[in-house]
N, C-alpha and C positions, 0 to 999 in steps of 0.2 A: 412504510419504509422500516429498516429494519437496525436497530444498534445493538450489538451484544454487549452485554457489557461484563462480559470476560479481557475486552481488548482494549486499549487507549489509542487515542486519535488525534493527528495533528488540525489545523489551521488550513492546509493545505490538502484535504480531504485524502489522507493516507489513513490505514490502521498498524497499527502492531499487536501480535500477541506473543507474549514473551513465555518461554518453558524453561526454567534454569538460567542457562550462559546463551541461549539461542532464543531467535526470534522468526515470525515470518510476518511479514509486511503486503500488503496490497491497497486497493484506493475501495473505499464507499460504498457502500447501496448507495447515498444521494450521488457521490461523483460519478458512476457507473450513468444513473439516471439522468442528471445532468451532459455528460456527453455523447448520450442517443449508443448507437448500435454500435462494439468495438469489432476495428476490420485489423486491426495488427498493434504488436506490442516489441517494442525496442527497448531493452536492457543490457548495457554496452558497459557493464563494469563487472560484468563474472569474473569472478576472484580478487577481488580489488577490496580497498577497505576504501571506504566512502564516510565522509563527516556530515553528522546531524546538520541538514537544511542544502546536504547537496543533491544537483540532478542527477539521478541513477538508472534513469532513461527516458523512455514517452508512449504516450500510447494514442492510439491513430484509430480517430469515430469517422463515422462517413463525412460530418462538416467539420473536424477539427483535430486539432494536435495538440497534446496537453504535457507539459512536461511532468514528472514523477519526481516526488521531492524523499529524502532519505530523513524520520522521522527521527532517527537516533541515529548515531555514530558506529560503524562495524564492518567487520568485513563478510563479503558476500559469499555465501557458502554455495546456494545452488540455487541457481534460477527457474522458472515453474517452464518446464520443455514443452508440456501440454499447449501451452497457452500459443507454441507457431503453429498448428494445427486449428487449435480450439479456441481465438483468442474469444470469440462471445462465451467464454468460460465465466466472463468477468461481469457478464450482465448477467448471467444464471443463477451465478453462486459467488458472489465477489471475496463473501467470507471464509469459503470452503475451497471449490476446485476452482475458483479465481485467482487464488493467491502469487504473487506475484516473486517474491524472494524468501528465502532461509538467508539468516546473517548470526556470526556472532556478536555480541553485543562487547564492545570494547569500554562502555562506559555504563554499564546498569542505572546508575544513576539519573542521568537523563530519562529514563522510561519517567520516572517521576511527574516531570515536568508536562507531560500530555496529557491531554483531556479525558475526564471521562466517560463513560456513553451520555450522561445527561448534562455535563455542559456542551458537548459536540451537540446531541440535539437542539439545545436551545440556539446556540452559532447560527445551523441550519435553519432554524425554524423562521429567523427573519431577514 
């Protein structure tokens, strides 16, 4: 399993890696792993500004529906278009061409408050 640790990670098996004022967000190697094969991806707040712990869409594995939790506070810049096409995007590369949104970040601050690759593993690990 794989954690970089360039990125911070909520509770709720999201990532963020932040560049400046902007950020892009998607969910896990473990979460990807955990919900088997992704067959479609619902992101219904483009161009919206969404608050740290809201749902910012869902995403749909062959046994389940998981909802996408917004790890920090922002408005949503652009949503990953690939991903209605190619949503097993998100089991290939969850990190890279899984990603899920670009936001900007309206609170920087908060990025603080998430996990880093080795407390996220350790979460996971039990």
């Amino acid at each position: 399993m794989n954690f970089p640790a360039d990125i911070k990670y909520t509770h709720d098996h999201e990532w963020i890696r932040v560049n400046g004022k902007e950020a892009t967000i998607g969910i896990t190697d473990f979460a990807q792993g955990e919900l088997g094969d992704i067959v479609f991806i619902d992101i219904s707040k483009d161009g919206e500004t969404v608050n740290a712990g809201d749902i910012f869409g869902t995403v749909e594995a062959v046994k389940t529906v998981s909802d996408l939790f917004m790890p920090v506070s922002g408005k949503i810049l652009e949503v990953n278009k690939g991903l209605e096409k190619t949503p097993d995007a998100v089991n290939k590369d969850p990190y890279g061409a899984g990603w899920m949104i670009r936001i900007e970040l309206t609170d920087p601050s908060q990025v603080d408050k998430l996990m880093t690759a080795d407390a996220y593993q350790s979460l996971v690990a039990h």
